[in-house]
C-alpha positions, 0 to 999 in steps of 0.5 A: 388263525394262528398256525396255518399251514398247507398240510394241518388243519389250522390250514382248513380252519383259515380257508373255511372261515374265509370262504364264510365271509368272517373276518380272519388273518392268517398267522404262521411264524415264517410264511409270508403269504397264505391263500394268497393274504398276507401272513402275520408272523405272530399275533402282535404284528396283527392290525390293532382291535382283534380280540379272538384267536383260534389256535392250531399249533402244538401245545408247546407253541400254544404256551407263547401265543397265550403270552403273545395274546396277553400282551395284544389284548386279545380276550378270548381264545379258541384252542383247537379240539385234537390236541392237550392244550391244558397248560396253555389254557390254565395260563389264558384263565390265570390270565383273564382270557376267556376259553373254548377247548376240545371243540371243532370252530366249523362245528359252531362258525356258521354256517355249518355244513357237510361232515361239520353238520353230522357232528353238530347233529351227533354232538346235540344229540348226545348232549356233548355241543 
């Protein structure tokens, strides 16, 4: 979960897939400990065999953690809805990383459920999942 922090979303995203029991590692470029594990500065400095990474950083910050990934072999990356990550998703494609942009992870990490599951509903609904 690259840009975890206290106080944005990437944040949520780190303690809710825990809390699920996915496997996730929190990555923030100066923070030593998050939720009480261990904080990777950058996605190299991940154990070896991660192959997906969410993103919740600005767009700017997206662009290097593409070049990160690229070098990591990382395959598929998940750019968190509310931001225009367009840049650094046309340098992930160029690159042979798979994509998911403008979607909510708690929208699709199972299980889904509260204020996440009314969306999903809504998003089925109207044809947008």
């Amino acid at each position: 979960m690259v840009g975890v922090s206290d106080k944005k979303f990437g944040g949520v995203i780190y303690k809710t897939l825990k809390k699920r029991k996915y496997s996730v590692y929190p990555v923030h470029p100066t923070r030593e400990i998050f939720d009480g594990d261990k904080c990777y500065s950058k996605l190299s400095d991940l154990p070896d065999g991660i192959k997906t990474a969410v993103i919740a950083v600005s767009p700017d910050a997206a662009k290097t953690v593409v070049d990160d990934a690229v070098d990591v072999g990382i395959t598929h990356l998940w750019f968190q809805q509310g931001r225009d990550f367009s840049v650094a998703m046309e340098k992930a494609k160029e690159k042979g990383i798979k994509t998911v942009e403008k979607k909510c992870i708690l929208m699709y990490a199972e299980p889904v459920t509260g204020l996440h599951a009314f969306h999903r509903f809504l998003a089925r609904l109207f044809n947008k999942y």
